[in-house]
C-alpha positions as CSV (number, residue, x, y, z in Angstrom):
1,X,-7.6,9.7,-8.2
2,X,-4.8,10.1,-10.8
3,X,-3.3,7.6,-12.6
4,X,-0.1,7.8,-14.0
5,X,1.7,5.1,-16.7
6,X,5.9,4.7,-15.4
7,X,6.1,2.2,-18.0
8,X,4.0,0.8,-21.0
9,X,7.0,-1.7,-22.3
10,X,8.3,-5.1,-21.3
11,X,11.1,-7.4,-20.5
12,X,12.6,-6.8,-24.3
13,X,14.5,-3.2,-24.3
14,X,13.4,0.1,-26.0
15,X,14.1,3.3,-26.8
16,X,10.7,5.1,-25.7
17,X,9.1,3.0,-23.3
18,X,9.9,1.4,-20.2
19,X,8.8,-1.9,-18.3
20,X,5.6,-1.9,-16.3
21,X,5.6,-0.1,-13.9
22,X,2.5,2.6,-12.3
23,X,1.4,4.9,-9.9
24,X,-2.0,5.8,-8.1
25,X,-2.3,8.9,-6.3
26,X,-5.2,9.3,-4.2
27,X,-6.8,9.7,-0.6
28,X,-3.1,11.2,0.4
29,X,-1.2,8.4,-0.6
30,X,1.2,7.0,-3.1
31,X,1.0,3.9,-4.5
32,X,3.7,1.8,-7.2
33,X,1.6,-1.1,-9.4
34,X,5.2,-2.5,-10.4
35,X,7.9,-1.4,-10.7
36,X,10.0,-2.7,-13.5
37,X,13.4,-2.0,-14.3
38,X,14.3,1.3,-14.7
39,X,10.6,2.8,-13.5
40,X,12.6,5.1,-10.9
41,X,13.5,7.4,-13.0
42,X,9.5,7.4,-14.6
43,X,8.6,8.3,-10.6
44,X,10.7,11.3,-10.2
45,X,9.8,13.0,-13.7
46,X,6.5,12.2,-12.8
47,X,7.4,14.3,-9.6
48,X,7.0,12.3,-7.2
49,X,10.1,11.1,-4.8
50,X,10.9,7.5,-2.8
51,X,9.7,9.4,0.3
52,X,6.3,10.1,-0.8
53,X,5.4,6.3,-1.2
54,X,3.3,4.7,0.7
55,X,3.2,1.0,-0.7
56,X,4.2,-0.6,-4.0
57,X,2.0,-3.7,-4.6
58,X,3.3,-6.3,-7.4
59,X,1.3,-7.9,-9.7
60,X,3.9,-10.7,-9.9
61,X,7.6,-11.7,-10.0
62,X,8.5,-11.5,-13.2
63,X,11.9,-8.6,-13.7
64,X,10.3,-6.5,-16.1
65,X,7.7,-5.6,-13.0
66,X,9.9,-5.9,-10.1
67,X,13.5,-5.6,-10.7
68,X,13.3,-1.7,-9.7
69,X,12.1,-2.8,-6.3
70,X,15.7,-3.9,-5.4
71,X,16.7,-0.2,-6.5
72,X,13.8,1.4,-4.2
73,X,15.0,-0.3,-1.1
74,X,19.2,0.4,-1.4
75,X,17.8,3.9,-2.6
76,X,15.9,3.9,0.4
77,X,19.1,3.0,2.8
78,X,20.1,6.8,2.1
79,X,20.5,9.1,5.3
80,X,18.2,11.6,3.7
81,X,15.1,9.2,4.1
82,X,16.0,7.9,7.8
83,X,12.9,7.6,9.3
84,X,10.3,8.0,6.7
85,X,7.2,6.4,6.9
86,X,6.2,2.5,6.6
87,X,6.6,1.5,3.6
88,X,4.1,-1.3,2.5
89,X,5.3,-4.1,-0.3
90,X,2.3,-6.2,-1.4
91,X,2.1,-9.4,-3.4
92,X,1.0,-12.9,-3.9
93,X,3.0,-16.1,-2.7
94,X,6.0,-16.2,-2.5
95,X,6.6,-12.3,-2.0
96,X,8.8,-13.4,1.2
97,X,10.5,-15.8,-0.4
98,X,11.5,-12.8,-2.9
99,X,12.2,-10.2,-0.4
100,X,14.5,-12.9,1.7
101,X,16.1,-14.2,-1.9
102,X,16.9,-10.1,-2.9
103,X,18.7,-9.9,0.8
104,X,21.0,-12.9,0.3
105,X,22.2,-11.6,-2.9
106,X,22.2,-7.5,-1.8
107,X,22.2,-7.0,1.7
108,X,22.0,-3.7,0.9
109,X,18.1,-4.1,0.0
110,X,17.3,-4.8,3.9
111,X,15.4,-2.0,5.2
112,X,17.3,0.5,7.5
113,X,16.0,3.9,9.2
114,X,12.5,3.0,8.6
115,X,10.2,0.1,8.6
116,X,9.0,-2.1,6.0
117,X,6.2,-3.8,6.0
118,X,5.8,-7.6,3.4
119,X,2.2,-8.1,3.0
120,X,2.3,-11.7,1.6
121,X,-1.6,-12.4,0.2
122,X,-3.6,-14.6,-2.0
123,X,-6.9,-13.3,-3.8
124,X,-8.9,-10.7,-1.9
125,X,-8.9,-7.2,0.0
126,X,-4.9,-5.8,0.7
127,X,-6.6,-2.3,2.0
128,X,-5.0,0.2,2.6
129,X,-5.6,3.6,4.3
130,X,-8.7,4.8,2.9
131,X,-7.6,3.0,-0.3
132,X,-10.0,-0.3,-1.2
133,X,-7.2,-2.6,-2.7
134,X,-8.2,-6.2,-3.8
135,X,-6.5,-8.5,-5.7
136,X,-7.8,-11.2,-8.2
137,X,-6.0,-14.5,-9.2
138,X,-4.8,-14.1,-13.0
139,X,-3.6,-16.6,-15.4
140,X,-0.3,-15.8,-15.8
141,X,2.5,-17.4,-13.3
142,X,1.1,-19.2,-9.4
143,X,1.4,-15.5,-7.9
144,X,-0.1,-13.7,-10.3
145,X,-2.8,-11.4,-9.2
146,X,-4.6,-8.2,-10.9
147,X,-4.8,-4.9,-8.6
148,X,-8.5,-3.3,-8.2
149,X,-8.1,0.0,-6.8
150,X,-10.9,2.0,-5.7
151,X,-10.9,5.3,-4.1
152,X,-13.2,6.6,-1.3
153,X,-15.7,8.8,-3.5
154,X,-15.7,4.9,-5.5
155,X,-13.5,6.2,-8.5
156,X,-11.9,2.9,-9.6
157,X,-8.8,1.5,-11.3
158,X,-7.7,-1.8,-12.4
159,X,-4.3,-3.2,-13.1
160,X,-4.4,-6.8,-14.8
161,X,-0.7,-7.3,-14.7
162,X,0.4,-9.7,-17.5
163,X,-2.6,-12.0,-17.8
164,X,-4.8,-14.4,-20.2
165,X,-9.0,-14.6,-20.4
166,X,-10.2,-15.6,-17.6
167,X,-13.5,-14.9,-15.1
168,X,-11.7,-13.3,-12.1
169,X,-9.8,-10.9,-14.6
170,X,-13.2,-10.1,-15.5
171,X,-14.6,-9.6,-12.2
172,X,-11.6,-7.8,-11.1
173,X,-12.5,-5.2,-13.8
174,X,-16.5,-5.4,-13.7
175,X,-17.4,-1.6,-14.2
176,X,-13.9,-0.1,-13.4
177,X,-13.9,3.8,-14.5
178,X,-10.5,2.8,-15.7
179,X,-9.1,-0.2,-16.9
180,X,-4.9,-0.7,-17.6
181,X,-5.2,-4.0,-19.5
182,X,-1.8,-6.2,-21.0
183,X,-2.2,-6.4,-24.5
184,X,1.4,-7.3,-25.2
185,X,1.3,-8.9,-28.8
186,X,-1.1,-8.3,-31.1
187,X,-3.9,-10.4,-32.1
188,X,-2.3,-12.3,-35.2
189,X,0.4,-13.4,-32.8
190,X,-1.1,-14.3,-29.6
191,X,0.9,-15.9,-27.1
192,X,-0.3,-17.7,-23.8
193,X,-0.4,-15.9,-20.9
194,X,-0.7,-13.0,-22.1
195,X,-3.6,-10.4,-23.8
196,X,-3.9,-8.9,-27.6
197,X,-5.4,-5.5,-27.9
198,X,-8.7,-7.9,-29.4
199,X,-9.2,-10.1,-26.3
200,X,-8.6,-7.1,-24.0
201,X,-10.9,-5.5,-26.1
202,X,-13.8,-8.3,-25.8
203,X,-13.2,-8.6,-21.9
204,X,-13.4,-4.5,-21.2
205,X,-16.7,-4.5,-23.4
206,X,-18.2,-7.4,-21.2
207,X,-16.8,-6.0,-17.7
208,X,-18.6,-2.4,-19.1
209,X,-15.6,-0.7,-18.1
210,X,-15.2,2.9,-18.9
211,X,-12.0,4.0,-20.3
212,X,-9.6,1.1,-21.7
213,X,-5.9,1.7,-21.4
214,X,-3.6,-1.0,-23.3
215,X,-0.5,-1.2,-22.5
216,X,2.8,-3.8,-22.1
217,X,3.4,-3.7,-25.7
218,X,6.0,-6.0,-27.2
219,X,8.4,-4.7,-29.9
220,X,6.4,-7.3,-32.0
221,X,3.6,-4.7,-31.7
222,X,5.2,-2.1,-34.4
223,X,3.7,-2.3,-37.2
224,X,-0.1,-3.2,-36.6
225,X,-2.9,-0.8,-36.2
226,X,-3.6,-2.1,-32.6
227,X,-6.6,0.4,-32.3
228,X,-8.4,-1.0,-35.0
229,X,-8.2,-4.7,-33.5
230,X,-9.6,-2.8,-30.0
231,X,-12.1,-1.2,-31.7
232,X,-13.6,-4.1,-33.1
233,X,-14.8,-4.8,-30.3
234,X,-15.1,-1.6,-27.4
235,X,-17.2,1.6,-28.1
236,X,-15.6,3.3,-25.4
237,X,-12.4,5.6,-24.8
238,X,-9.5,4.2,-25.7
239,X,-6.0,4.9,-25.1
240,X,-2.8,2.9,-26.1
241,X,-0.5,3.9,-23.5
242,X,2.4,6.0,-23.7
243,X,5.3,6.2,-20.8
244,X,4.0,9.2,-18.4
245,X,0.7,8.9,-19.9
246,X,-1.8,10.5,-16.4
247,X,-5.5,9.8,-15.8
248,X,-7.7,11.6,-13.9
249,X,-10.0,9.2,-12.1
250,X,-13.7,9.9,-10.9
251,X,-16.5,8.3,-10.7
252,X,-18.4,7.5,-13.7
253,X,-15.0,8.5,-15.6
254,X,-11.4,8.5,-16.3
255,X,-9.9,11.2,-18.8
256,X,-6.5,11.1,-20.4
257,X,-4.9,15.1,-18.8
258,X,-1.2,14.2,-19.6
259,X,0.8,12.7,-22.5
């Protein structure tokens, strides 16, 4: 499985990275965690066009993780990608409500020359293909849900989305290979709702994950040695993540192969 980062920054602009956004490749398929605004153009340096995806699944409603879903689909309208294969948008409550609310405003975004599938779902499995997909109720916003992502040799990634401390962020990340973890302000200026490289820290060490990849990092980030407030509390392999960052995922590992 390979892992690739399309965007380690947030809702606040900047130069180097850009909202959440990321992509699984594995067991044939193509998968978007997110897709925040302006992740597009992250997807085709990372080589990989709107016909090869399969699904995108959405951790939650919030712009800076799904504004570049509106893009997809008008993108997607193009002659060149008449009919292409299903393409799968997953999410938690309300995901029709979105989909219906994007169509009133551009009706441009309704699928044409292919079909889409809106998988609408609450906690639990969202499988698909050979891909084990299960989501996990986070503390974040009513739809919020983390993405466990486990491949068919049992390689296995987890997504937290923005989220706080809780115990199904924990079991959603129980003995992941690799786990991509919000830690979006650091730990001297915590804010609810969402991680500090400290608490993301604590809850990778107790969920004995592998590899631990921080990401969504606020401007308010600069300045502080985020690895030192990680590494006060997980032994393992670390990596503060970096637009186009790509992990290879197997099991028993995860190794950083591009930056």
């Amino acid at each position: 499985m390979r892992v690739t980062v399309l965007g380690s920054g947030t809702a606040v602009p900047s130069f180097e990275r850009f909202p959440a956004g990321h992509l699984v490749q594995a067991e044939g398929l193509h998968v978007a965690v997110d897709l925040g605004p302006g992740v597009l153009r992250r997807l085709a340096q990372a080589g990989v066009d709107p016909a090869q995806l399969d699904a995108v699944y959405l951790t939650h409603y919030h712009t800076d993780h799904c504004a570049d879903l509106a893009a997809l689909l008008f993108a997607l309208r193009s002659p060149r990608y008449a009919g292409r294969k299903r393409l799968r948008v997953a999410g938690g409550p309300g995901l029709r409500a979105f989909l219906h609310g994007l169509a009133a405003v551009w009706p441009w975004a309704v699928a044409k020359g292919y079909e889409l599938e809106a998988l609408e779902t609450g906690p639990g499995r969202a499988d698909l293909g050979a891909l084990r997909i299960e989501g996990f109720a986070v503390q974040h916003t009513d739809a919020s849900l983390a993405w466990r992502v486990t491949a068919a040799d049992g390689a296995t990634v987890t997504f937290s989305g923005d989220a706080d401390l809780g115990k199904d962020l924990l079991a959603a990340s129980r003995a992941a290979e690799l786990f991509v973890c919000d830690a979006a302000f650091p730990d001297s200026l915590r804010q609810e709702g969402h991680l500090t490289p400290g608490l993301a820290a604590r809850l990778a060490a107790e969920a004995r994950v592998g590899t631990l990849c921080l990401t969504h990092f606020y401007p308010e980030c600069d300045g502080h040695d985020l690895a030192a407030q990680a590494r006060a509390h997980f032994a393992g392999p670390l990596v503060l993540a970096r637009d186009l960052d790509a992990f290879d995922v197997r099991p028993g590992a995860a190794r950083l192969v591009a930056r």
